[in-house]
C-alpha positions, 0 to 999 in steps of 0.5 A: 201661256198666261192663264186667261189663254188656257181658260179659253183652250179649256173647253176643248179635249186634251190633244186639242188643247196640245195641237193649239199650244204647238201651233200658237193659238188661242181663240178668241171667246167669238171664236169658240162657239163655232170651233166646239161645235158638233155640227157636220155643216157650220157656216159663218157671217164674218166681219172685215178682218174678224179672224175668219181666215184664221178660224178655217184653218184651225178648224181643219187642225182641230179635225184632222186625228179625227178624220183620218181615225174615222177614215180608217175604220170605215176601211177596215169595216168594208174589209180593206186594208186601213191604209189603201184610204190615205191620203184623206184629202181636204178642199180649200175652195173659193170663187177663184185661187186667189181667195184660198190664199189666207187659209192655205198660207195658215195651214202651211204655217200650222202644219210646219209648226206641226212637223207634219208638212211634208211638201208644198206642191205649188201654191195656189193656182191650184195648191196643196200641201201633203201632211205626213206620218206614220213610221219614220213620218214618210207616209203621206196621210192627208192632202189639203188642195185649193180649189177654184169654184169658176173651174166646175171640173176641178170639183169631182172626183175626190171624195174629200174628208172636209171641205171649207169654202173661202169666203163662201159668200161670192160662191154661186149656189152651183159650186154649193151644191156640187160640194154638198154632192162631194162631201156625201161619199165620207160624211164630210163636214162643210164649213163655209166663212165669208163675209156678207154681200147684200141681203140678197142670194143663197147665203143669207138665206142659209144663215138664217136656216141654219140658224135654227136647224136640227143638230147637223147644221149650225151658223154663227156670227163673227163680229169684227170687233171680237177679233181683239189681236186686231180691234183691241178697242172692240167697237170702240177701237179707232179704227171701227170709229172711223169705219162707221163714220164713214159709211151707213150704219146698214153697210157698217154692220154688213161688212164689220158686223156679219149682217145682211144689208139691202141694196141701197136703191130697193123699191120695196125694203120689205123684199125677202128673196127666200119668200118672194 
């Protein structure tokens, strides 16, 4: 691994920085700033093609000893035996299977590599993917579901470990707040990526909030350009050139940029939903 790529593995703790290695992964610096961050809810403007994808499962990688640790003893502080907790569970939820697909084929990819990934059971219509460990690695410690946000009775039950919400953007404030409902049991962590749909609706708005928010919650952007593997030009790679030449700069920096774009055709630009 050449040394540029351990400089940027480097904020992370020693197995972190292991895990990533197994798995092939180096973040790039736009990546960081979500990754190291300790807030329990984390949401995310991503560009066209800016690595959001990638960024949700590497997130959940990232999570995993951790969670299952924390699991654990929160059993045996309530008198249980630690292991009638397994298997923590994690939620892939998107608006329908079909926007789960990236981040669960990542996952599956990470864990193989891992030599953590017991079975497939599926694929995404609904998936999961059981992590396995403990003696002879026969135990069963986690499971990652898909989940489709249209089906609400699919959102229940489970008190999952985490949760990340696939392109998070086209989930209706409904699905939202049912998943702030399932994540209170274990204090789970929600992270929500997703490129920006207009200016109007719930995630701008949170965006916004959680932009300047108290240290439980936390929002980034995530540029196409940054994603270099991608764009090794940055802004000025040919294929963003000719994106922009093609649309206004408004929708560009909507759909490329991670920001929020009125509609074309509002009467009053100056419309503001979290204050009309």
């Amino acid at each position: 691994m050449s040394g540029r790529n351990e400089s940027l593995l480097a904020p992370f703790g020693e197995r972190t920085r292991a895990l990533f290695r197994v798995i092939d992964y180096t973040p790039t610096p736009a990546q960081l700033p979500p990754l190291l961050s300790t807030a329990t809810d984390i949401l995310v403007m991503g560009g066209i093609q800016g690595g959001k994808s990638v960024l949700c499962a590497k997130k959940l990688v990232k999570e995993f000893i951790p969670d299952l640790r924390r699991a654990m003893a929160q059993a045996k502080d309530r008198g249980l035996v630690p292991e009638s907790v397994l298997p923590i569970i994690y939620w892939l939820v998107g608006n329908d299977y079909d926007a789960t697909e990236r981040e669960f084929h990542y996952l599956e990819q990470d864990f193989q590599s891992l030599g953590l990934l017991r079975r497939t059971v599926k694929k995404i219509n609904p998936g999961m993917l059981e992590i396995m460990g403990g003696p002879g690695r026969r135990t069963v410690l986690a499971q990652i579901k898909t989940k489709s946000a249209k089906d609400f009775r699919t959102l229940r039950k489970e008190a999952p470990s985490g949760i990340i919400g696939c392109e998070a953007s086209q989930l209706d404030m409904v699905a939202v707040e049912r998943l702030f409902e399932r994540k209170a049991p274990r204090a789970a962590w929600l992270f929500l990526s997703g490129t920006m749909e207009g200016s109007f609706g719930w995630y701008p708005v949170l965006a916004k909030a959680w932009a300047n928010a108290g240290p439980g919650k936390a929002s980034f952007k995530l540029r196409s350009s940054t994603n270099y593997y991608m764009f090794p030009g940055g802004e000025e790679d040919p294929k963003l050139v000719e994106a922009r030449s093609n649309m206004t700069a408004a929708l560009y920096e909507e759909r490329f940029g991670g920001e929020p774009c009125l509609p074309s055709g509002v009467v009053f630009p100056e419309f503001r939903p979290a204050f009309h």
